[in-house]
C-alpha positions, 0 to 999 in steps of 0.5 A, a space after each residue: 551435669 551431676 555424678 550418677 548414683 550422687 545423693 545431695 542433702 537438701 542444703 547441697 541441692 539448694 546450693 546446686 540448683 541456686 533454688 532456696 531450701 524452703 522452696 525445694 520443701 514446698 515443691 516436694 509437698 506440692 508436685 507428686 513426682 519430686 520425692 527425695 528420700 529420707 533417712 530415718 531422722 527425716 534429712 532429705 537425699 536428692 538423687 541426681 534424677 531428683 536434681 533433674 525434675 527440681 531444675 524441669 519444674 523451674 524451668 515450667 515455672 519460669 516460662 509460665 510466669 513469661 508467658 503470663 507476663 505477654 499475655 496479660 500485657 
């Protein structure tokens, strides 16, 4: 999908993975295992491993919420 060895600021993941930025920010603070890197002026890099566990965690997140909408109907 993506070049191996590709860093992508956090507005071209965003771009990418169709996820808004904020979102990306809030999922780096809340899941221990999405850890861009940082320049020393603190912009993000996202690795194509990185890209990868944003698009796993979307899909957890996704079908979870089906799986709530067939539970709790």
């Amino acid at each position: 999908m993506f070049q191996k060895n590709t860093f992508l600021t956090i507005s071209q993941a965003a771009k990418k993975t169709d996820i808004p930025s904020h979102v990306l920010r809030f999922w780096e603070k809340n899941f221990f295992f999405l850890k861009p890197k940082k320049a020393e002026g603190g912009r993000r890099y996202y690795s194509t491993d990185d890209i990868e566990v944003v698009l796993l965690i979307e899909r957890i997140i996704s079908f979870l919420v089906e799986f709530l909408i067939i539970y709790l109907s």
